[in-house]
C-alpha positions as CSV (number, residue, x, y, z in Angstrom):
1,X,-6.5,24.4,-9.9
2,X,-4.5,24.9,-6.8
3,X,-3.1,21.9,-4.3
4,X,-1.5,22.4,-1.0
5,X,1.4,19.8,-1.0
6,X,3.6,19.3,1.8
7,X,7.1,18.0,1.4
8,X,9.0,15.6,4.4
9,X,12.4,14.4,5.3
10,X,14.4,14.4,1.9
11,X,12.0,15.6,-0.5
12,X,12.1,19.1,1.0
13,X,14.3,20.1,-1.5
14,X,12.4,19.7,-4.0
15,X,10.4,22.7,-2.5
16,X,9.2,25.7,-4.5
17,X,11.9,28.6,-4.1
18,X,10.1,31.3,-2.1
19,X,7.8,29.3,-0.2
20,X,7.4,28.3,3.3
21,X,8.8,25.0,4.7
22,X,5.5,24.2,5.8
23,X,3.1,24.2,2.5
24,X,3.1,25.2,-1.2
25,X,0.5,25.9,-3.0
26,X,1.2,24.6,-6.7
27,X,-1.0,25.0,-9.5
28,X,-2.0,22.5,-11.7
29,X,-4.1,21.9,-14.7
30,X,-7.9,20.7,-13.6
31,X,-7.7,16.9,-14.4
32,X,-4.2,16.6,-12.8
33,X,-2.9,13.4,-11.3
34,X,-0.7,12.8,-8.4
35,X,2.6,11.8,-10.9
36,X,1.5,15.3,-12.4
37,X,2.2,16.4,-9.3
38,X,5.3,14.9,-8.7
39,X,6.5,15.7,-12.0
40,X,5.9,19.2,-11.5
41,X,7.8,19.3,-8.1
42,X,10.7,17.8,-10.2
43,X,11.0,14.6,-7.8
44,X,11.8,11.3,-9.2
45,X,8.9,9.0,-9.5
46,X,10.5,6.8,-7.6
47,X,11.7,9.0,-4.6
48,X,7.4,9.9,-3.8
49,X,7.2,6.4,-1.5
50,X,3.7,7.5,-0.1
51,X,1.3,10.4,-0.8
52,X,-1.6,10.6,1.5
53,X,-4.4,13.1,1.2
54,X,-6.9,13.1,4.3
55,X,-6.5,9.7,5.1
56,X,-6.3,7.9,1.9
57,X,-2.8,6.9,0.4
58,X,-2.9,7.6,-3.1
59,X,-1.7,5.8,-6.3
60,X,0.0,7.8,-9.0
61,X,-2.9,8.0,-11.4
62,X,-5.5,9.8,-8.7
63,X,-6.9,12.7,-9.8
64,X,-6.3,15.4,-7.9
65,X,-9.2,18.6,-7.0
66,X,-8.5,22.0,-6.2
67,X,-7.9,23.0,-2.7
68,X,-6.9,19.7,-2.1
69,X,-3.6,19.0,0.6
70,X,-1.1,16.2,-0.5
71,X,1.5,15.1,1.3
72,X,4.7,13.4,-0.1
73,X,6.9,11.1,1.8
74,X,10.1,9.0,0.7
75,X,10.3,5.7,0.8
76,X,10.3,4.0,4.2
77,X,13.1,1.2,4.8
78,X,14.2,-0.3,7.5
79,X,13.4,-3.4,10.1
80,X,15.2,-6.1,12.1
């Protein structure tokens, strides 16, 4: 299966060589989860803070369906 992920802030360089800064398309094996994803991508479990799909936030186990666009964001700090 194919997923569209998009990459932000400091996890763009963990984007495909050859492909646009905007999307990748990454292929995955049907039954694949978002830490497949991640793992795939090469980031560090810990540096995905938030992937959304639509607008859902998904866990690490969530399957994932072909054609489907993810998007991966660090971890969000900050406040007073």
């Amino acid at each position: 299966m194919i997923v569209q992920v998009k990459l932000f802030a400091s996890l763009r360089k963990y984007h495909p060589a050859g492909e646009s800064h905007d999307s990748a398309a990454i292929e995955l094996p049907t039954g694949a989860t978002v830490a497949d994803l991640v793992a795939r991508l090469g980031i560090p479990p810990t540096h995905a803070g938030m992937v959304i799909s639509g607008d859902e936030k998904l866990a690490p186990q969530a399957p994932l369906v072909d054609g489907q666009e993810v998007i991966l964001l660090p971890p969000i700090a900050g406040g007073a």
